[in-house]
mmCIF file of the N, C-alpha and C atoms, coordinates in Angstrom:
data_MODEL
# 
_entry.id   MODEL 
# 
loop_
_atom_site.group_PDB 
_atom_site.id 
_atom_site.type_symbol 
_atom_site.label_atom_id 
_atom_site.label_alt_id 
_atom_site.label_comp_id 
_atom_site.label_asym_id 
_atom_site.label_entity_id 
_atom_site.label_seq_id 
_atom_site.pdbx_PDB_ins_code 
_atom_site.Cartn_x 
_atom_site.Cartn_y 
_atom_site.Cartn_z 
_atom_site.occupancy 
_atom_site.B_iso_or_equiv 
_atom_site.pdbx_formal_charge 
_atom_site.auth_seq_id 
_atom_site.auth_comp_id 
_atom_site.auth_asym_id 
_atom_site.auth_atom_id 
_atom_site.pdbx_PDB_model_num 
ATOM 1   N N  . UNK A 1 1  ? 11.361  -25.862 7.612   1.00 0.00 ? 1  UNK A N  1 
ATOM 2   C CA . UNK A 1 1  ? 11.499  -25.171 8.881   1.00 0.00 ? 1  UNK A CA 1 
ATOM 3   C C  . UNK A 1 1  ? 10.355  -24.177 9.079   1.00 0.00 ? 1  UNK A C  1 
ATOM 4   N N  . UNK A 1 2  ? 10.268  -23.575 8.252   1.00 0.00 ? 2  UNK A N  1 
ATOM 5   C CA . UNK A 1 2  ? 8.933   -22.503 8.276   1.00 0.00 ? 2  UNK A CA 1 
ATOM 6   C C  . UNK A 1 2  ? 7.418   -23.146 8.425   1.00 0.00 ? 2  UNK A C  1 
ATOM 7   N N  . UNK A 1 3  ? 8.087   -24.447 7.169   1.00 0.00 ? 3  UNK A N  1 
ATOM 8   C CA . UNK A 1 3  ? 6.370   -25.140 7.937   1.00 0.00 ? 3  UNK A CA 1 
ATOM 9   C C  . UNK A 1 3  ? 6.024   -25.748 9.095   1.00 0.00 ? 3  UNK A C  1 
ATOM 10  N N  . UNK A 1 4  ? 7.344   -26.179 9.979   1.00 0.00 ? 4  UNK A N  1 
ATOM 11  C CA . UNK A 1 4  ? 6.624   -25.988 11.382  1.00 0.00 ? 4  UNK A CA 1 
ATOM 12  C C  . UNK A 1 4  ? 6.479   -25.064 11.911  1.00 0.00 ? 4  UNK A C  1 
ATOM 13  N N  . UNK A 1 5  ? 7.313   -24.125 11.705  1.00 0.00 ? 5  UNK A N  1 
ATOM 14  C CA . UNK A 1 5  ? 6.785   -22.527 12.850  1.00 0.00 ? 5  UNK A CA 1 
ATOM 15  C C  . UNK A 1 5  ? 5.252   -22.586 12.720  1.00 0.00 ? 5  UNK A C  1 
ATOM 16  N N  . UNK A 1 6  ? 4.792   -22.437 11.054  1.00 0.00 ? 6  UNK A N  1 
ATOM 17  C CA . UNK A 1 6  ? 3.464   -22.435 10.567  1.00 0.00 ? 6  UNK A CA 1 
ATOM 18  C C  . UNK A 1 6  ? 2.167   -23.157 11.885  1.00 0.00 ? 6  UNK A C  1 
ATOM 19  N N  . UNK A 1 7  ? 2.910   -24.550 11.879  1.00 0.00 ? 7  UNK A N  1 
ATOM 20  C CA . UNK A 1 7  ? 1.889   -25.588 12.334  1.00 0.00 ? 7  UNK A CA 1 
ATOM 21  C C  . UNK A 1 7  ? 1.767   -24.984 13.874  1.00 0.00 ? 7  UNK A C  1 
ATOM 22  N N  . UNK A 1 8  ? 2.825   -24.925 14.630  1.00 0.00 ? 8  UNK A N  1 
ATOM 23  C CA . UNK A 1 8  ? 2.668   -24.130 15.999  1.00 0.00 ? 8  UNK A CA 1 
ATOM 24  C C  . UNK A 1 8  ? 2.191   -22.627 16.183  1.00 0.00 ? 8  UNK A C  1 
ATOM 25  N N  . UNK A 1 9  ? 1.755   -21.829 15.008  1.00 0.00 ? 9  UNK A N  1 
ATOM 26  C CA . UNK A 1 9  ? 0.908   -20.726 15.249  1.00 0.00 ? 9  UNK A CA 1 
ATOM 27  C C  . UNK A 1 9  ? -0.927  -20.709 15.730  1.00 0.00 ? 9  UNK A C  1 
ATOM 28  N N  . UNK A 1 10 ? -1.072  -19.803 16.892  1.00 0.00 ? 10 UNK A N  1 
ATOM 29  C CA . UNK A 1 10 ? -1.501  -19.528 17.867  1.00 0.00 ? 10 UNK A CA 1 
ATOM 30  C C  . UNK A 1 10 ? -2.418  -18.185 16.958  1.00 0.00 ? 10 UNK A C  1 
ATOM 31  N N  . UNK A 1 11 ? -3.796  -18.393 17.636  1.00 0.00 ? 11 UNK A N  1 
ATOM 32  C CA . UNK A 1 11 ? -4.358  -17.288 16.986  1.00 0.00 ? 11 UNK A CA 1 
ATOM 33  C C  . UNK A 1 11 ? -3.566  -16.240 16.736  1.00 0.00 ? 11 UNK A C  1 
ATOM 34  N N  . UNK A 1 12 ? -2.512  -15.584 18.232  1.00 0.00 ? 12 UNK A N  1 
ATOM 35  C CA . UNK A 1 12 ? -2.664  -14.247 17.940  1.00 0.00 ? 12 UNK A CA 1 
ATOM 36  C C  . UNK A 1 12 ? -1.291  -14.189 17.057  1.00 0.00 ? 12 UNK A C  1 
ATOM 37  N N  . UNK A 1 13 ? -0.561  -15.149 16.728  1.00 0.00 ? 13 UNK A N  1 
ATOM 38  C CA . UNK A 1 13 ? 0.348   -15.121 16.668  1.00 0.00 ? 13 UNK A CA 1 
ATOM 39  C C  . UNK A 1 13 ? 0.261   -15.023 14.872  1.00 0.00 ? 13 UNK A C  1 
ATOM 40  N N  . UNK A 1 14 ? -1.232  -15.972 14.506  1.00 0.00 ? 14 UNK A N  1 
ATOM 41  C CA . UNK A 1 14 ? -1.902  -15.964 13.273  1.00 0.00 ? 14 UNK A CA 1 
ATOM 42  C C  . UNK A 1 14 ? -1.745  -14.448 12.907  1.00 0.00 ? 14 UNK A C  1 
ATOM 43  N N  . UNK A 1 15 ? -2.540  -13.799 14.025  1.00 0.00 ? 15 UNK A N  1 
ATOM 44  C CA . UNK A 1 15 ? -3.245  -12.457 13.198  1.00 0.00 ? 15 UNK A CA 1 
ATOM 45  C C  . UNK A 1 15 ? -1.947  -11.461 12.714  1.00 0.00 ? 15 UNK A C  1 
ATOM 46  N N  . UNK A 1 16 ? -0.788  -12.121 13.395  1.00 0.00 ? 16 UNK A N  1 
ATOM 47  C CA . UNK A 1 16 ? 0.477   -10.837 13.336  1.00 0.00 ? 16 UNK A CA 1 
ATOM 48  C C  . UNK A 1 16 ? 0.719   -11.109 11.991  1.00 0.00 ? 16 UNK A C  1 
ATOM 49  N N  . UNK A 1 17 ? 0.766   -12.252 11.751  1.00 0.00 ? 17 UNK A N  1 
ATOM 50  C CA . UNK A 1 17 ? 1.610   -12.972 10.260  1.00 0.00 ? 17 UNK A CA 1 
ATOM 51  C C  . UNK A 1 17 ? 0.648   -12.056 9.272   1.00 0.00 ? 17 UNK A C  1 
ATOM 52  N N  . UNK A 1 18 ? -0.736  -12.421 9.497   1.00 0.00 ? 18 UNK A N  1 
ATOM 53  C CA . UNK A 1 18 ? -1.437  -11.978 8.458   1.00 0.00 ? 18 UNK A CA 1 
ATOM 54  C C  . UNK A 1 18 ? -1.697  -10.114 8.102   1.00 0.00 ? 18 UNK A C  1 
ATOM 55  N N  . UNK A 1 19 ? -1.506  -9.800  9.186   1.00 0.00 ? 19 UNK A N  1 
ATOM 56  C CA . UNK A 1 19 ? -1.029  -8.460  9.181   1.00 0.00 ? 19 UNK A CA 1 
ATOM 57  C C  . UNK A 1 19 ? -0.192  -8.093  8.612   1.00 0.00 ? 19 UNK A C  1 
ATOM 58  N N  . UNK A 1 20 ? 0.629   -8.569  8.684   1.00 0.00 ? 20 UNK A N  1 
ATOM 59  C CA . UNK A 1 20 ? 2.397   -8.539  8.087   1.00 0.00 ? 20 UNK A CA 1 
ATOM 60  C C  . UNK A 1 20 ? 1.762   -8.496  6.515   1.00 0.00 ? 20 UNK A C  1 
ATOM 61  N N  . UNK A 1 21 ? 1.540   -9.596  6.215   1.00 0.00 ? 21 UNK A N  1 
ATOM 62  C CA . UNK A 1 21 ? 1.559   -10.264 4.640   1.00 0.00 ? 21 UNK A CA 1 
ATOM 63  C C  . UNK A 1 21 ? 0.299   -8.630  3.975   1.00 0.00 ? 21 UNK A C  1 
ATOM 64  N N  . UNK A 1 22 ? -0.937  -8.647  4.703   1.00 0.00 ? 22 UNK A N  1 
ATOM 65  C CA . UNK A 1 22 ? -1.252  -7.327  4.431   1.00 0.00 ? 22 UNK A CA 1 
ATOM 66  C C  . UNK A 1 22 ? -0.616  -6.367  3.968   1.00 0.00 ? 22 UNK A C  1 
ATOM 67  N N  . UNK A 1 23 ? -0.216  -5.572  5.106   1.00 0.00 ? 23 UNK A N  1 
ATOM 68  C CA . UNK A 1 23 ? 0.885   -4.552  5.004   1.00 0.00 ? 23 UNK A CA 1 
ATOM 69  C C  . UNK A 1 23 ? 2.046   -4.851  3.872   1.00 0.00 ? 23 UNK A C  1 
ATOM 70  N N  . UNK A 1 24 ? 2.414   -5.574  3.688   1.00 0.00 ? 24 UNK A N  1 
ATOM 71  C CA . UNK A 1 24 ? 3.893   -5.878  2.822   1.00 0.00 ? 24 UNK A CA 1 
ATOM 72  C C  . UNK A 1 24 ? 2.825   -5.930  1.162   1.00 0.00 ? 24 UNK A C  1 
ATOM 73  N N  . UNK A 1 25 ? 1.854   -6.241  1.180   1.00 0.00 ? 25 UNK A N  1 
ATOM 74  C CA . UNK A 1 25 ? 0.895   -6.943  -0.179  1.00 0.00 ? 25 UNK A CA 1 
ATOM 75  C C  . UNK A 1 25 ? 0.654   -5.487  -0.690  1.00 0.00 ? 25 UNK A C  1 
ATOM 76  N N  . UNK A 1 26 ? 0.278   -4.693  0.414   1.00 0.00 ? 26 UNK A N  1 
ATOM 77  C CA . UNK A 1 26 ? -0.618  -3.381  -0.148  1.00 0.00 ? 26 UNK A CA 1 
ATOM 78  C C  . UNK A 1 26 ? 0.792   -2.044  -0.206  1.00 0.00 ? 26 UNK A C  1 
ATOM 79  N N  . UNK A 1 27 ? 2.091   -2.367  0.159   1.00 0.00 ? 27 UNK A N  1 
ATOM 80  C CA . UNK A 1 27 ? 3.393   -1.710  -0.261  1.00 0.00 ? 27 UNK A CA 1 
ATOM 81  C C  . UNK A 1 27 ? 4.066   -1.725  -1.156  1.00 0.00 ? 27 UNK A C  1 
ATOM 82  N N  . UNK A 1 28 ? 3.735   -3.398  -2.132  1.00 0.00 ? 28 UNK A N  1 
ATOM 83  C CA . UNK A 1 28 ? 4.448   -3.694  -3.101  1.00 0.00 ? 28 UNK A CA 1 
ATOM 84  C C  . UNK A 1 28 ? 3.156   -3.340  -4.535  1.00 0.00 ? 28 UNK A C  1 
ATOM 85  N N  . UNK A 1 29 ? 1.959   -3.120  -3.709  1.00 0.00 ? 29 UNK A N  1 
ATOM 86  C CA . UNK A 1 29 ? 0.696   -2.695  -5.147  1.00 0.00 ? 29 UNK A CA 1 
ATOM 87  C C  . UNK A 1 29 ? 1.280   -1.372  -4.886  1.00 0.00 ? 29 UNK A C  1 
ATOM 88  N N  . UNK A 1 30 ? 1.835   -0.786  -3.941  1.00 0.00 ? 30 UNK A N  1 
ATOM 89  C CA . UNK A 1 30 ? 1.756   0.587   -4.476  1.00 0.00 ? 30 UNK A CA 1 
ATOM 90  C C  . UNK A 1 30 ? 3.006   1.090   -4.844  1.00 0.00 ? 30 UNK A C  1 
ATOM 91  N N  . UNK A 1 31 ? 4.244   0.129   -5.093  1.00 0.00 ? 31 UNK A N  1 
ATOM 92  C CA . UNK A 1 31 ? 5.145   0.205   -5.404  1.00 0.00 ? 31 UNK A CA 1 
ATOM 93  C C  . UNK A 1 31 ? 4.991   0.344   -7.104  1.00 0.00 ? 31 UNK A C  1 
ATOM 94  N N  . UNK A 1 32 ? 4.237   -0.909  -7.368  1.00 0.00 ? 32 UNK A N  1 
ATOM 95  C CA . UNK A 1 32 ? 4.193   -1.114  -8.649  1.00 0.00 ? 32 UNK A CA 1 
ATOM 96  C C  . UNK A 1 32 ? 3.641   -0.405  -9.098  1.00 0.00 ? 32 UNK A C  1 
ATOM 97  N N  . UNK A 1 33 ? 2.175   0.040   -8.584  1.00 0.00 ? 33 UNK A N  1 
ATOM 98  C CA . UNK A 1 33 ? 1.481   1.181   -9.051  1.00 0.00 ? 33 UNK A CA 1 
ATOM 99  C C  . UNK A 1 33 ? 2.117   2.704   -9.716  1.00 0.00 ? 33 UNK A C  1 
ATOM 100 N N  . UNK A 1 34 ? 2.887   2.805   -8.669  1.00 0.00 ? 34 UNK A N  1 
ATOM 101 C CA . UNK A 1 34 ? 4.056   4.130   -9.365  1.00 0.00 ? 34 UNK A CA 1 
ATOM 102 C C  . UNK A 1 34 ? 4.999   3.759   -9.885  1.00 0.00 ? 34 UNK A C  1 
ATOM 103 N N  . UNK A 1 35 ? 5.348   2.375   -10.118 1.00 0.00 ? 35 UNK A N  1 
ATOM 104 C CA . UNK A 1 35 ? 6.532   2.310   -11.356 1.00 0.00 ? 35 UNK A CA 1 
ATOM 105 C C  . UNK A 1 35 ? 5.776   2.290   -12.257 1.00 0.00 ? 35 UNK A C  1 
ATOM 106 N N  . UNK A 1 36 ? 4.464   2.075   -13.005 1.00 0.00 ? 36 UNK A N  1 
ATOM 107 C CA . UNK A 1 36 ? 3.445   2.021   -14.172 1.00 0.00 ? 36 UNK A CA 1 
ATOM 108 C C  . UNK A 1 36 ? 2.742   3.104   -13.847 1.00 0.00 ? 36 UNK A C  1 
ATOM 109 N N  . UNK A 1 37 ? 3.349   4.229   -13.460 1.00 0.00 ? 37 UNK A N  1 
ATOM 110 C CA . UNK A 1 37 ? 2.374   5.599   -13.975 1.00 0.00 ? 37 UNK A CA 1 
ATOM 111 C C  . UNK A 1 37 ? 3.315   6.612   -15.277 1.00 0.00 ? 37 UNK A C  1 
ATOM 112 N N  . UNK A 1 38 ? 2.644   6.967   -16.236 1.00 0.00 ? 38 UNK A N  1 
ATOM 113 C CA . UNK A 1 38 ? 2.587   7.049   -17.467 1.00 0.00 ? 38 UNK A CA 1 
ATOM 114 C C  . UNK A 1 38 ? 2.848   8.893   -17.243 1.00 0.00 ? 38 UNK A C  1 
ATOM 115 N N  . UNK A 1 39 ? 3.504   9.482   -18.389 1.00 0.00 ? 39 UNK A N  1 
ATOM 116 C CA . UNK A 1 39 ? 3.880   10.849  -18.258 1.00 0.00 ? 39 UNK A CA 1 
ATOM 117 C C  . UNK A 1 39 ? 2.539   11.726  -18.031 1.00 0.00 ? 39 UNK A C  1 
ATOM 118 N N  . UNK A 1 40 ? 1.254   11.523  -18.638 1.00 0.00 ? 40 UNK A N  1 
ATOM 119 C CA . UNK A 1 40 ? 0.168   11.992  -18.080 1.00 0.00 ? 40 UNK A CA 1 
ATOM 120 C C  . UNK A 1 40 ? -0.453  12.041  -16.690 1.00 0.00 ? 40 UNK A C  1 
ATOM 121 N N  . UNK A 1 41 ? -0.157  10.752  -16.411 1.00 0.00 ? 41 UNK A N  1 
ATOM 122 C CA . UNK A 1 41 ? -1.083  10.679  -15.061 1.00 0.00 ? 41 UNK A CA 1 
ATOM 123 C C  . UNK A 1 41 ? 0.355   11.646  -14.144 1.00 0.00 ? 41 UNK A C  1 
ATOM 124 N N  . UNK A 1 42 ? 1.289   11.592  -13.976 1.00 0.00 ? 42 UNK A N  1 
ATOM 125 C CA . UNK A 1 42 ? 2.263   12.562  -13.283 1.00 0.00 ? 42 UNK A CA 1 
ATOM 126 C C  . UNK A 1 42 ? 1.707   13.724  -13.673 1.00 0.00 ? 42 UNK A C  1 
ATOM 127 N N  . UNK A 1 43 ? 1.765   14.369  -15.078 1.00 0.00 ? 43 UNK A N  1 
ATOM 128 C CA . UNK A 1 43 ? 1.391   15.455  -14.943 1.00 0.00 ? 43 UNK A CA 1 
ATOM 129 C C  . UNK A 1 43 ? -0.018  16.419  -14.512 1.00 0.00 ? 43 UNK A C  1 
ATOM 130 N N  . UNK A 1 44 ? -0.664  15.061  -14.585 1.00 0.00 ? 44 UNK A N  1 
ATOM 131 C CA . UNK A 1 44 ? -2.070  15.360  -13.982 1.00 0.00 ? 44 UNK A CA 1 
ATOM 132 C C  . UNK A 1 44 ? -2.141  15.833  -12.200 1.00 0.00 ? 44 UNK A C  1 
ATOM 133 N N  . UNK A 1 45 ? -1.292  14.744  -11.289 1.00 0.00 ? 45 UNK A N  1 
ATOM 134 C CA . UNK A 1 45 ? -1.026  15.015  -10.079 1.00 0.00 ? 45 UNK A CA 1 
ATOM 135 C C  . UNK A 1 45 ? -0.338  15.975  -9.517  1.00 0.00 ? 45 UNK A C  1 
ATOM 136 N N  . UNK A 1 46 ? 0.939   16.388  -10.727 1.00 0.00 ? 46 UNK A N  1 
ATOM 137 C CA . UNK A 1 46 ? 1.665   17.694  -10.542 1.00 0.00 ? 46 UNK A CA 1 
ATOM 138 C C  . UNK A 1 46 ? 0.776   18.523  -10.081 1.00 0.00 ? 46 UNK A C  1 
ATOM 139 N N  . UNK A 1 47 ? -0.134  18.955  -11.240 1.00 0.00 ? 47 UNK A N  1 
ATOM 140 C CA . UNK A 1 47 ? -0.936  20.101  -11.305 1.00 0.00 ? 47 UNK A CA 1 
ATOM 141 C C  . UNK A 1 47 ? -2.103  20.176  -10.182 1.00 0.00 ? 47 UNK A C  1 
ATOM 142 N N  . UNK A 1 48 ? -2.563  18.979  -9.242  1.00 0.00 ? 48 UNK A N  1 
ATOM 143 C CA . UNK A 1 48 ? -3.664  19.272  -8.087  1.00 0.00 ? 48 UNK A CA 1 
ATOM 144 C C  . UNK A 1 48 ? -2.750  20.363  -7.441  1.00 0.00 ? 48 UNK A C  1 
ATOM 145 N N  . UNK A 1 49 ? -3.789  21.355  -7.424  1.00 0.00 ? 49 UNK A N  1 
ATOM 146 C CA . UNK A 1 49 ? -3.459  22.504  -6.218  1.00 0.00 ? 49 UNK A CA 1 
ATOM 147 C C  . UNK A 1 49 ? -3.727  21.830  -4.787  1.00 0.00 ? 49 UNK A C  1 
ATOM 148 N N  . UNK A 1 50 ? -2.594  22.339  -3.683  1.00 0.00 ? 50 UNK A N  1 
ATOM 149 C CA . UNK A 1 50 ? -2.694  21.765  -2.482  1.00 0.00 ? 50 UNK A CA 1 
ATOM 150 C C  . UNK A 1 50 ? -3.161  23.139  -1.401  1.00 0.00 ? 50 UNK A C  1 
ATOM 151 N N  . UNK A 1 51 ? -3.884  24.187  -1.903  1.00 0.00 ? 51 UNK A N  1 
ATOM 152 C CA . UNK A 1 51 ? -4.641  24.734  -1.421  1.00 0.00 ? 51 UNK A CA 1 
ATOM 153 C C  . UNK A 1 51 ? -6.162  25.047  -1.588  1.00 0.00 ? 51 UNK A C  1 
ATOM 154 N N  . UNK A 1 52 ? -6.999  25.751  -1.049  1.00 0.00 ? 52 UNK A N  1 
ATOM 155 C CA . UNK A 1 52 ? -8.730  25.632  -1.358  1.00 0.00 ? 52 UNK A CA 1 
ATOM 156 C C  . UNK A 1 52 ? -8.200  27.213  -2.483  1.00 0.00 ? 52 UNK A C  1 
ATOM 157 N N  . UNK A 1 53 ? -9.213  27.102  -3.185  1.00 0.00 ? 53 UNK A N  1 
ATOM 158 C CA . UNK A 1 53 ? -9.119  28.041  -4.004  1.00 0.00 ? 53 UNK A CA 1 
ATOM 159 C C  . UNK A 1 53 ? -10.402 28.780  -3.799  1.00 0.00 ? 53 UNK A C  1 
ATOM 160 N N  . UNK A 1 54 ? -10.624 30.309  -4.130  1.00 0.00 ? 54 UNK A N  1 
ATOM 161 C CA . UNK A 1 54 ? -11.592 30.898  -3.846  1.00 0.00 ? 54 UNK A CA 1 
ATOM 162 C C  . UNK A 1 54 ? -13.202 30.531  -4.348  1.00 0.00 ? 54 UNK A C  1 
ATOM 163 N N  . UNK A 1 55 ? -12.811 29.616  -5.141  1.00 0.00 ? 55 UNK A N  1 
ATOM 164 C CA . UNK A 1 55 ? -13.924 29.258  -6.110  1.00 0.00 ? 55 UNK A CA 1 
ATOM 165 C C  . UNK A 1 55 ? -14.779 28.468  -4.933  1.00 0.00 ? 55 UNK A C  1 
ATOM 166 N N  . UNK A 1 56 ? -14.267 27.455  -4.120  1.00 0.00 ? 56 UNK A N  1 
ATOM 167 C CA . UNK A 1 56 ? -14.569 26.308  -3.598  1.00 0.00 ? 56 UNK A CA 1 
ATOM 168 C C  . UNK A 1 56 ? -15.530 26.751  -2.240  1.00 0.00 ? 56 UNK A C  1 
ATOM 169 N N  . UNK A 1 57 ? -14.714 28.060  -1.908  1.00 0.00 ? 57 UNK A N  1 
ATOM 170 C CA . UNK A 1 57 ? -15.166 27.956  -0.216  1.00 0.00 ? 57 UNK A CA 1 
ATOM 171 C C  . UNK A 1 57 ? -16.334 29.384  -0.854  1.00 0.00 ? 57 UNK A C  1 
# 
């Protein structure tokens, strides 16, 4: 069934799918990405200060 929807796609109808599959591809790398971060790299990100510090400016 899907492989005919497939066969009747239309450029623009192409670009949505592939958008989709994008978006969903680069949600599940960054899913995984933070289930495989390690007690260091957390504590490394803890610690970025989220203000400029006097040093900088």
């Amino acid at each position: 069934m899907f492989k005919q929807h497939l066969a009747g796609v239309t450029g623009y109808d192409a670009y949505l799918i592939f958008s989709l599959l994008i978006f969903l591809l680069f949600f599940i790398a960054v899913a995984v990405r933070l289930w495989f971060f390690d007690k260091k790299e957390i504590n490394y990100l803890k610690n970025i200060p989220l203000e400029k510090s006097d040093i900088e400016q």
